[in-house]
VEXKEVO-192119 format. One line per field, with one value per residue (C-alpha): residue number from 1; residue in three letters; chain; x, y, z. Coordinates in steps of 0.1 Angstrom, whole numbers, plus 5000, padded with zeros to 4 digits. Each point is the difference from the previous one (the first is absolute). Layout:
BEGIN
n	c(NUM;...)
res	c(ALA;...)
chain	c(A;...)
X	c(X;...)
Y	c(Y;...)
Z	c(Z;...)
END
This chain:
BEGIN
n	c(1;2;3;4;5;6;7;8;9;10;11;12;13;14;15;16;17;18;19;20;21;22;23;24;25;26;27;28;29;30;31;32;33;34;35;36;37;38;39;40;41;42;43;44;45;46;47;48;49;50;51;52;53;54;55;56;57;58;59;60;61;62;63;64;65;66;67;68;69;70;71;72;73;74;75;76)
res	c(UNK;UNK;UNK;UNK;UNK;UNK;UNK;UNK;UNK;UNK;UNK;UNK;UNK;UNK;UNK;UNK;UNK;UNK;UNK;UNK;UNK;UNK;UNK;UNK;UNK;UNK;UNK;UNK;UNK;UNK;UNK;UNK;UNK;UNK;UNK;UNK;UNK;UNK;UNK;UNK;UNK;UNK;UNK;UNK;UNK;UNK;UNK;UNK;UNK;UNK;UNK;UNK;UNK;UNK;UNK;UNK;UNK;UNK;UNK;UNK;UNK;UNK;UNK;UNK;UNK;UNK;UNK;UNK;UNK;UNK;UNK;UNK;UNK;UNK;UNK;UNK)
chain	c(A;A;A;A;A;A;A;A;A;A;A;A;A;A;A;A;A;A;A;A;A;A;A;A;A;A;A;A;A;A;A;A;A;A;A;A;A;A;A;A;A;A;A;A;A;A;A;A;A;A;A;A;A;A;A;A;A;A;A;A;A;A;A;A;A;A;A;A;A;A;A;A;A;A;A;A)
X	c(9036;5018;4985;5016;5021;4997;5011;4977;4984;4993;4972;5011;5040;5019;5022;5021;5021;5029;4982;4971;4974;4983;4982;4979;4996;4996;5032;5019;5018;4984;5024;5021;5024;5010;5026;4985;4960;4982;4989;5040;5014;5014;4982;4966;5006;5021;5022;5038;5010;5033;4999;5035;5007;5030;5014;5003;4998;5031;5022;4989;5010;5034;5008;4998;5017;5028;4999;4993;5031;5031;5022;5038;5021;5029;5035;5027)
Y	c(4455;4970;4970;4962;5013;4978;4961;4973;4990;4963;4994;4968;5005;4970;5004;4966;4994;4975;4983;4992;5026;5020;5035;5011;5039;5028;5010;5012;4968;4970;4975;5011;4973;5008;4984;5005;5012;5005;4961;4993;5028;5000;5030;4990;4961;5002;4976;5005;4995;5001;5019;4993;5019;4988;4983;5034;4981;4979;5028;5019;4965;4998;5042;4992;4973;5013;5032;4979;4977;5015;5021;4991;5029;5001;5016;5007)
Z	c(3499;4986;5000;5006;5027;5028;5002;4999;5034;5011;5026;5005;5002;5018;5025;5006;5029;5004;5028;4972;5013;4972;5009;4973;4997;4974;4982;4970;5002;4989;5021;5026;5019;5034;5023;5038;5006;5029;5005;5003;5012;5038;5012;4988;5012;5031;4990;4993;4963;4985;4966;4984;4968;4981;5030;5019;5035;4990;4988;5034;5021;4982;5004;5041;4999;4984;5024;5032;4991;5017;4974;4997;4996;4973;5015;4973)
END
């Protein structure tokens, strides 16, 4: 059998969340940064968060405006 075959394996691997909680597990990653965990995340708090990625909730906002404001028709 070959030997050397399988990555390297940290016991102490960090997880790092944007909230500023770090989980510390076993992994083939040393450092691992996360953007939501379970000490932020709605379902696990109870409280509603708004995640906006890349301004996704404006871009949504503008789209029904635009198709809730009433269309003008063009006649030739």
């Amino acid at each position: 059998m070959k030997t050397d075959t399988h990555p390297k394996y940290f016991q102490n691997a960090q997880i790092k969340c944007a909230c500023g909680n770090i989980i510390k597990i076993g992994s083939v990653k040393e450092k691992i940064e996360i953007e939501i965990c379970s000490n932020c995340h709605p379902f696990f708090t109870g409280n509603e968060k708004l995640i906006d990625t890349a301004g996704r909730v404006e871009r949504f906002k503008a789209r029904k405006a635009k198709a809730d404001s009433p269309k003008t028709s063009k006649k030739k």
